[in-house]
TIMAR-591930 format. One record per atom (N, C-alpha, C): residue in one letter; x, y, z. Coordinates in steps of 0.2 Angstrom, whole numbers, plus 2048, in hexadecimal, padded with zeros to 3 digits. Each point is the difference from the previous one (the first is absolute). Layout:
<pts>
AXYZ...
</pts>
This chain:
<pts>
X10AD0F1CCX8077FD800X8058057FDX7FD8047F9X8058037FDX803808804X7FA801805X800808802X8057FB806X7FF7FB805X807801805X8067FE7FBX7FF7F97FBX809803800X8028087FDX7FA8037FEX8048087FDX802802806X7FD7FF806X803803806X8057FB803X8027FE7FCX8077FB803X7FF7FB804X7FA7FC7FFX8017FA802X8057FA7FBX8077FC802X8017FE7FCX8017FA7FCX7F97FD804X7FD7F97FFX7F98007FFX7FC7FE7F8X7FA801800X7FF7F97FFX7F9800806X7FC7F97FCX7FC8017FAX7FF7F87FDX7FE8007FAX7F97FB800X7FF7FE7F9X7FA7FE800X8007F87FCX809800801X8027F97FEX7FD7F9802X7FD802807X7FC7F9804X7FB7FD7F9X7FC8057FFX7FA7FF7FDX8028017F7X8087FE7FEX8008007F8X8027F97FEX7FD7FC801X8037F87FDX8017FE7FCX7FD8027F8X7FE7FF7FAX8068047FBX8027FB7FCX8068057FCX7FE8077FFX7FB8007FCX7FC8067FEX801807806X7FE7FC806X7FF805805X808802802X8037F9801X809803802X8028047FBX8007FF7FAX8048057FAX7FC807801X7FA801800X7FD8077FFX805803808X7FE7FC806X7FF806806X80B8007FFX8047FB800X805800801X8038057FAX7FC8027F9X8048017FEX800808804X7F8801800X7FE80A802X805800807X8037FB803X805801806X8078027FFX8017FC7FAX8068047FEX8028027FAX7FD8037FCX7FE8037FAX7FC809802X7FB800803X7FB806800X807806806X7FE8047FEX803806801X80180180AX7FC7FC7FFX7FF7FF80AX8067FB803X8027FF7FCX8067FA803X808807804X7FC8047FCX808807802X7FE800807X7FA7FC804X7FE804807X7FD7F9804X7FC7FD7FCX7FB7FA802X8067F87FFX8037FD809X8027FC7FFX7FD7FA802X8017FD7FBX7F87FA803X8057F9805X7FB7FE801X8037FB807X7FB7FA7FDX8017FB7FCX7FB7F8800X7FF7FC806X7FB800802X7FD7FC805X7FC7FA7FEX8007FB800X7FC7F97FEX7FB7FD803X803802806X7FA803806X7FF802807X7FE803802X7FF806808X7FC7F9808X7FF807803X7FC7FC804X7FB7FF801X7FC8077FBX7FA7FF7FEX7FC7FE7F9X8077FC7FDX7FD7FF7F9X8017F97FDX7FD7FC801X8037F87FDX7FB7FE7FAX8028027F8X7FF8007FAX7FE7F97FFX7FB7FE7FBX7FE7FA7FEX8057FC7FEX8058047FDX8057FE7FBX8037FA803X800802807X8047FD804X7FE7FC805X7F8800800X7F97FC804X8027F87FCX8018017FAX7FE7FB7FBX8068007FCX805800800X8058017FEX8067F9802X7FF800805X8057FC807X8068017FDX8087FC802X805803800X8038037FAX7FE8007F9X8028017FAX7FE806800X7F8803801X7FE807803X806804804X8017FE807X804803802X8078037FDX8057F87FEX8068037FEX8008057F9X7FA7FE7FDX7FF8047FAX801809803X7F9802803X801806803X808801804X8027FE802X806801803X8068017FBX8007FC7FBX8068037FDX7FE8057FBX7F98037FDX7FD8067FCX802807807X7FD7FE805X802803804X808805801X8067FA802X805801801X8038037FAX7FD7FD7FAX8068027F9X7FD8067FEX7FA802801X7FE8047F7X80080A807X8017FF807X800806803X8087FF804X802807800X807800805X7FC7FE808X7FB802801X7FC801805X7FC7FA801X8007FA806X7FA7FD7FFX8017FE808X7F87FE801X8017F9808X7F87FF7FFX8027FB806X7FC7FA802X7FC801807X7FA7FF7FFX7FD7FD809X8027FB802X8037FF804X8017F9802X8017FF808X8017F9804X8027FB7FCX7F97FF7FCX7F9801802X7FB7FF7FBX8037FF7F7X8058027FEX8027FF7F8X8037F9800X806801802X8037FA803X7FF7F97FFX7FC802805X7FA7F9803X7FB7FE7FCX7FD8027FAX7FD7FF7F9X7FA802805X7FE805802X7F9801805X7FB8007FAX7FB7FC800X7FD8047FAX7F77FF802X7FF7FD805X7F7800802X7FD809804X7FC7FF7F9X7FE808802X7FA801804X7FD805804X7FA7FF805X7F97FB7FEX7FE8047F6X7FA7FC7FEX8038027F7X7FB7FB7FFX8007FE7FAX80080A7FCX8068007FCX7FE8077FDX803806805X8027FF804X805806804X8057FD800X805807803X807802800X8047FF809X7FC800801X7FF7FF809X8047F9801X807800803X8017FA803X7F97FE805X8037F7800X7FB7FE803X802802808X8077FD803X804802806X8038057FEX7FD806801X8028077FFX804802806X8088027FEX804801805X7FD807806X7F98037FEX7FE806800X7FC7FF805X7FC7FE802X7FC7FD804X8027F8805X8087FF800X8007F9804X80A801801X8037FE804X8077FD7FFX8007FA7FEX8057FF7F9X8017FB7FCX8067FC804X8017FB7FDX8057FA803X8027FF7FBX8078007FDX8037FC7F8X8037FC801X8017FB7FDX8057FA801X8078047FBX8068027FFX8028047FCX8057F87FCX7FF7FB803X8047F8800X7FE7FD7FAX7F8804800X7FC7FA7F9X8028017FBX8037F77FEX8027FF7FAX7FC8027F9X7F9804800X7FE8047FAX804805800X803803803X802808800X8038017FCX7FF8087FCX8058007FCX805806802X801800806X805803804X8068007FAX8027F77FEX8088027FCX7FE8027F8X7FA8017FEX8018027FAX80080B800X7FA7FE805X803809802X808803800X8047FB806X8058027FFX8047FF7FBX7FF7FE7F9X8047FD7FDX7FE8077FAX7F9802801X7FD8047FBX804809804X802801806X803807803X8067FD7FFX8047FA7FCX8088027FFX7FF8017FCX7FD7FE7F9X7FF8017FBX802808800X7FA802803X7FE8097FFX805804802X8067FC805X804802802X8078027FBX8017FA7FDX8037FD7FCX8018057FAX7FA8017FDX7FF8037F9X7FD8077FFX8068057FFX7FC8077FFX7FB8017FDX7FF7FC7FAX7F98027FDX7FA801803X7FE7FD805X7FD7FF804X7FE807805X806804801X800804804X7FC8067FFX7FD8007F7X7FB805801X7FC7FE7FDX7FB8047FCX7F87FF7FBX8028037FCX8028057FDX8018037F7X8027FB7FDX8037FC800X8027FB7FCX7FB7FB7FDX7FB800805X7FB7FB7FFX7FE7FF7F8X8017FA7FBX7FB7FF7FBX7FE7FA7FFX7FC8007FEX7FA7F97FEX8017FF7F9X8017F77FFX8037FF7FAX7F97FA7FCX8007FF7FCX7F97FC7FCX8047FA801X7FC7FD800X7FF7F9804X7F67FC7FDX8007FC7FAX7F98007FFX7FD7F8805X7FF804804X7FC7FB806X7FD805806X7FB801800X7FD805805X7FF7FF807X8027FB802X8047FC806X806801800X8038017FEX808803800X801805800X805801805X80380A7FEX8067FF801X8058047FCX8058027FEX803807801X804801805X803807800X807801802X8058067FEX808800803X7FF807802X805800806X805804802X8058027FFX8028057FEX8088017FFX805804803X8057FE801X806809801X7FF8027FAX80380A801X8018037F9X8057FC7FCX8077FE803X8047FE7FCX8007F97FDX7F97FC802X7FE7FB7FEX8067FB803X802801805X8047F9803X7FE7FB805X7F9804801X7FB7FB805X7F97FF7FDX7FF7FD7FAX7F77FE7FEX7FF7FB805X7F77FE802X7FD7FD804X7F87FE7FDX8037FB7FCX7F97FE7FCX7FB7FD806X7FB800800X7FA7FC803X7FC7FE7FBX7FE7F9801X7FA7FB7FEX7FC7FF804X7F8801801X7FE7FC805X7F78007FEX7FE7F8804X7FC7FF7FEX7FA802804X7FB8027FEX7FB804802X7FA7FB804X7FF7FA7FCX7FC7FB800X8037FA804X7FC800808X8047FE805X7FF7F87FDX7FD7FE7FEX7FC7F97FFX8017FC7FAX8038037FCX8037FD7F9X8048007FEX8067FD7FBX8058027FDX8008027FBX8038087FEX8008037FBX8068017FBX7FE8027FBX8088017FEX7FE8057F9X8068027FBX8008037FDX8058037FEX8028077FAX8058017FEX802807801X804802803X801809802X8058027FAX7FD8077FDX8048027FCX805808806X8067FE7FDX804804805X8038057FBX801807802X8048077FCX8057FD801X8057FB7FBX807801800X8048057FFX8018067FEX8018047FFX802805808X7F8802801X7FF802807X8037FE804X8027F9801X8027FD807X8097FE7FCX8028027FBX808801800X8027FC7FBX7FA7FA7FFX8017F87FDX8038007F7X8037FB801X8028017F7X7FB7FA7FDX7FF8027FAX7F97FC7FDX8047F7800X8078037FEX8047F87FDX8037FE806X800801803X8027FD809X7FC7FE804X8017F8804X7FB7FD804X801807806X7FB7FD805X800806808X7FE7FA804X803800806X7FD7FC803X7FB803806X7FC7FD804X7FD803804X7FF7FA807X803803805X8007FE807X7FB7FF805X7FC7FA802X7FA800802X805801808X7FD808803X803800807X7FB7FD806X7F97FD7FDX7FE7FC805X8037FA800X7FF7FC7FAX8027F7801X8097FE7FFX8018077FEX8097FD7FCX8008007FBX7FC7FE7FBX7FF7FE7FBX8018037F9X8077FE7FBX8018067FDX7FF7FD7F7X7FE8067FDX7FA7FE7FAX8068047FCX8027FD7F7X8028047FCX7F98037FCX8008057FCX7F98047FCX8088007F9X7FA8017FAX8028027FAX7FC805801X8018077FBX7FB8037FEX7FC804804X7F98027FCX7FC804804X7FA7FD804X7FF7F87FBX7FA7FE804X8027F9803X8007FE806X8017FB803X7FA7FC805X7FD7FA800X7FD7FD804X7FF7FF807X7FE800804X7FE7FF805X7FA7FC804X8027FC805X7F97FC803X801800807X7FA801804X801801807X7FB7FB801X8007FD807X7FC7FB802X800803807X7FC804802X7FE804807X8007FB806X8017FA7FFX7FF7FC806X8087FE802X8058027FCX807800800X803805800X7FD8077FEX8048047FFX7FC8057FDX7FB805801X7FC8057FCX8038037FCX807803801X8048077FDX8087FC800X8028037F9X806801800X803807801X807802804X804806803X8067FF7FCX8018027FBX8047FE7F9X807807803X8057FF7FEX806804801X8047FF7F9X7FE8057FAX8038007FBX8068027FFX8037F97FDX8078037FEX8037FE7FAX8048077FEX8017FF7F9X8077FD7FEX8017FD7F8X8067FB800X8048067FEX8087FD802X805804800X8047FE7FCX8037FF7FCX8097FF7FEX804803800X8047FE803X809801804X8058027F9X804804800X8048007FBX8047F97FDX8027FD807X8007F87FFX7FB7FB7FFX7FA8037FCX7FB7FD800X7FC7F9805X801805806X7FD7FA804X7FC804801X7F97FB801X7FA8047FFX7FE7FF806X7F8803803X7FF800806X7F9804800X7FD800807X7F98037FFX801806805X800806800X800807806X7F9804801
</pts>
């Protein structure tokens, strides 16, 4: 993969299908956009192919999915999807222990109902305005990973240079249970003042949270909602002291 993009292919696949476990996202995502290969190697997140359907997602059911979808979307400028197979929560593999769809589009034409009310058609599109929306998003150097003590949980932002667009993500690893815990955030780094609330803009449900400080709470309940897609904004005052969140 590293010798074509040095010959200028300008999309590389990764090995993101097969990293689920914080430990594994943080090592492989940080050497993606940290190790000296990122000047040439641009990586593309896939959650999964036509040849590849991870247990994650065998045994995961919808929380699985949207999980990898929004780690996907947020943490690369670069990402997609097999579908509608994604879509559609596909997730019976040939046999017990493979990766082999069972109706492999590969060997037969498939038929989708593209209608069914499981599909996460709207949350897709809801996760590409997002990306649209917010520069941060638009590349990988920016990537860092912030401590969060639950190993079910992970914690990373995005930013512009001029810090006008952060893009916090929380999200829950553990498609099965509700986790929660407390992220310690670089105030400093991200622009924040220690003695100043920030609020933070949940761009999947609407939903907007005030934070004190560096360490703030969190609970996710994957059967509602695996991940938050946070839009931080910091508090202003007006010379007329009318305050407000930018």
């Amino acid at each position: 993969m590293h010798r074509l993009a040095k010959l200028g292919f300008t999309q590389s696949y990764t090995y993101f299908t097969w990293r689920n476990t914080k430990q594994e996202l943080v090592e492989y995502l940080t050497e993606l956009t940290k190790h000296e290969s990122r000047e040439y190697f641009r990586p593309n997140l896939w959650p999964n192919t036509p040849d590849i359907l991870h247990e994650y997602l065998q045994y995961g059911g919808r929380p699985a999915f949207m999980c990898r979808l929004v780690i996907a979307a947020t943490a690369a400028a670069s990402y997609g999807i097999y579908g509608p197979a994604f879509e559609l929560l596909e997730d019976r593999a040939r046999e017990p222990g493979s990766e082999e769809y069972l109706d492999s589009e590969k060997y037969q034409v498939r038929r989708w109902n593209l209608r069914d009310p499981r599909s996460l058609a709207d949350l897709i599109a809801r996760i590409n305005r997002i990306r649209r929306e917010n520069p941060a998003l638009h590349s990988d150097w920016s990537l860092e990973f912030h401590t969060i003590d639950n190993h079910e949980l992970i914690c990373y932002s995005k930013r512009t240079e001029d810090l006008s667009n952060i893009v916090l993500v929380v999200a829950n690893l553990d498609p099965h249970h509700v986790q929660s815990g407390y992220v310690e955030l670089p105030l400093a780094q991200l622009g924040l003042e220690p003695s100043r609330p920030y609020q933070l803009h949940d761009l999947l449900s609407g939903a907007r949270y005030l934070w004190h400080g560096p360490r703030n709470f969190v609970a996710l309940d994957p059967q509602r909602s695996p991940a938050h897609v946070f839009r931080l904004r910091r508090h202003v005052t007006t010379e007329r002291d009318f305050d407000y969140f930018m």
